[in-house]
N, C-alpha and C positions, 0 to 999 in steps of 0.2 A: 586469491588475494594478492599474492606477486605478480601475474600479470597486469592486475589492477593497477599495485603503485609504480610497475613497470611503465603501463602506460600514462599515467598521466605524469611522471616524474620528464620522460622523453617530451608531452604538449608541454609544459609549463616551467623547461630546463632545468629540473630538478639534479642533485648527484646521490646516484644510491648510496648507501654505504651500512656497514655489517659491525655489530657491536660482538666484546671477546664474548656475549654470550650466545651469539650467533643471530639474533635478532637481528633483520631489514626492516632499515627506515629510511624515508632519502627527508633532503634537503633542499628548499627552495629559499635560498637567498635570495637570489633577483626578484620574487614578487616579496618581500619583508622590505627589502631596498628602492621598492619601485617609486617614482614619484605619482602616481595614477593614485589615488585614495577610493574606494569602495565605500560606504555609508556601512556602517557596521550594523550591523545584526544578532541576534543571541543564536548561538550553535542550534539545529535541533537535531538531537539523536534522532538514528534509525527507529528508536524504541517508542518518541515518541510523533512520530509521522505515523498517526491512524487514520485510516482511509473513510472516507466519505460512505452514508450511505447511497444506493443505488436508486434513486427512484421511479418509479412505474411512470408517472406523467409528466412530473411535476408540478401540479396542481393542488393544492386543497381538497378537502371532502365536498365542499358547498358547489366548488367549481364542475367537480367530474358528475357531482350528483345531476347538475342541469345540462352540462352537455349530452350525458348518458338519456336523459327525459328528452332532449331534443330530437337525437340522434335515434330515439324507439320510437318515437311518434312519426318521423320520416319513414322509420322500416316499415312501420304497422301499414302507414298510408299508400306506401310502392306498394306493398302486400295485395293489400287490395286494389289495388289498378290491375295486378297482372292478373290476381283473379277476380276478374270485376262479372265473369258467366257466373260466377257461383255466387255473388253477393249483392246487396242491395244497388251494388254500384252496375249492374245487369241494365240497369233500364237508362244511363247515360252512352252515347255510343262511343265507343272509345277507339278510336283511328290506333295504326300503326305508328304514327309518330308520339300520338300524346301516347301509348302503353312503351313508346321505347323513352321518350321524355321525363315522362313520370312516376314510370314504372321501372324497367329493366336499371336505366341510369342511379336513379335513388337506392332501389331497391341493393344494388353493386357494393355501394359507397357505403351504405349502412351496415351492412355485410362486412366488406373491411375496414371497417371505422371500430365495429369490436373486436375483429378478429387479430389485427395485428396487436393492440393492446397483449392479448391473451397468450401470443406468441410472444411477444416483447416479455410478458410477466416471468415464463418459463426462463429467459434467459437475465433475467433480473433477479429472481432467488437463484439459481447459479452463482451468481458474482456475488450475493453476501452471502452464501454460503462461502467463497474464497475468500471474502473481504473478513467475514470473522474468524474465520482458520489464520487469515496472515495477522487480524491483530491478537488473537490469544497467542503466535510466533514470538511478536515484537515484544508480549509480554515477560514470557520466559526468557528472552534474550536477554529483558532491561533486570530480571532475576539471576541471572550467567555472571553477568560485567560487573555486579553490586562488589563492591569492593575487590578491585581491581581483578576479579574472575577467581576468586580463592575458591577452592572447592568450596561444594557445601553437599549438606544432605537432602534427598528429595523434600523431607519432612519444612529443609531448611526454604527451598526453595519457595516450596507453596506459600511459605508464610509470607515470603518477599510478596510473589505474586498477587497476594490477595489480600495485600496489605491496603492497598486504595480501595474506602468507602464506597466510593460512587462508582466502582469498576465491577462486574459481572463475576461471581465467586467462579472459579473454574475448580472441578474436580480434581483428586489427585491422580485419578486415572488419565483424566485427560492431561496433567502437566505430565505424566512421564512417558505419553507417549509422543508429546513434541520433542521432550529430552530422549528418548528413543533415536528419532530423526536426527538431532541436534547435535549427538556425538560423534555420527558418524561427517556431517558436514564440517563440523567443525575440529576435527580429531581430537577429540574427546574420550575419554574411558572413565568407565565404573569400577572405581575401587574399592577397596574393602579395609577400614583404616582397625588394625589389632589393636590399638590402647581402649580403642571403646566400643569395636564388634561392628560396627556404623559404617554401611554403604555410603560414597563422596563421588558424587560429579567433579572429576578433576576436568578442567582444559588445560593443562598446561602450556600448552604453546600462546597460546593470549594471554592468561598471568603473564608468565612471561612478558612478553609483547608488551603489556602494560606500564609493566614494574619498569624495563628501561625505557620507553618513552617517556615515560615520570622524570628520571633521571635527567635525560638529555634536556628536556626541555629547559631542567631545573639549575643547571649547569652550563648550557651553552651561551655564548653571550653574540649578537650577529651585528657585525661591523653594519652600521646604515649608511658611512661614509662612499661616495660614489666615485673617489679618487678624483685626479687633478683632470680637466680638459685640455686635451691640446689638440690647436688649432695649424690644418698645416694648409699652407697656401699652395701648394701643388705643385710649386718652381724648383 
């Protein structure tokens, strides 16, 4: 994360600077001061950037269902051209050109016309398999930050979690073993609080983190004035 606001503090002339409770934050006055205006937009957290599902074709059921009918009738038909000795089609003479024509060519194309689908599908449940691993992440995450990263208890967390209706309930096995991951990414530890016996997801370094960019923002006031122009004529 310091490299992070390391680097974009240096693209966007930001100045770092360290609060007495140790917390890094930088500052960008020059784009607050800028004359350029951006068309404003509403923030969106990390937590809620859910990833698209993945899909196999893009098509409809109605659509794949008649390409698929096309595309078997093609096969069946090459099918039979290349074995035309063995089938009724025996008594048509079938040249080298029309069995590479109608036969070997079609017969090719139908062939890979399912098959890559089927290799494309393997690597399409892959990717929501990661795409729902990253958003049940984004969900404990947006469980982590709920007020301003206070600890809390597993018990406490799930309930944040599985607090949206129309969200997929997630187990509590499964939220502690992204909090698992999560402690150690984020230096985190499991404490153990003595007035009520009660295991706590502490982050402190993000509380933290928090509680004074609260402050600062809340506090600082940023001069928009661009100072006086002066004009020098070179002489």
């Amino acid at each position: 994360m310091e490299d992070f606001l390391a680097a974009y503090s240096a693209k966007f002339h930001g100045r770092l600077k360290v609060t007495e409770e140790g917390v890094l934050y930088a500052e960008f006055d020059e784009l607050l001061r800028g004359k350029i205006k951006t068309d404003e937009t509403q923030i969106v957290y990390y937590w809620d950037e859910y990833e698209p599902e993945y899909l196999w074709t893009g098509n409809d059921f109605g659509r794949n269902l008649v390409i698929v009918l096309m595309n078997l009738f093609n096969l069946i038909f090459s099918f039979l051209v290349l074995t035309a000795e063995h089938t009724i089609l025996e008594l048509i003479v079938i040249t080298p050109a029309v069995r590479l024509a109608l036969g070997w060519v079609p017969f090719i194309y139908s062939v890979l016309f399912f098959l890559i689908p089927l290799v494309r599908g393997v690597w399409v449940l892959k990717k929501q398999k990661e795409r729902h691993e990253a958003n049940m992440r984004r969900r404990v995450m947006k469980a982590i930050f709920a007020n301003q990263a206070a600890p809390k208890t597993l018990e406490e967390i799930e309930r944040l979690v599985n607090s949206e209706p129309n969200m997929e309930k997630l187990s509590r096995q499964t939220i502690q073993h992204i909090l698992d991951n999560l402690l150690l990414e984020l230096r985190g530890r499991l404490e153990a609080d003595m007035s009520d016996g009660k295991a706590r997801y502490v982050f402190e370094q993000i509380h933290n983190e928090l509680k004074a960019i609260d402050v600062i923002r809340r506090t600082r006031a940023v001069s928009y004035d661009l100072g006086d122009t002066i004009l020098d004529s070179g002489v």
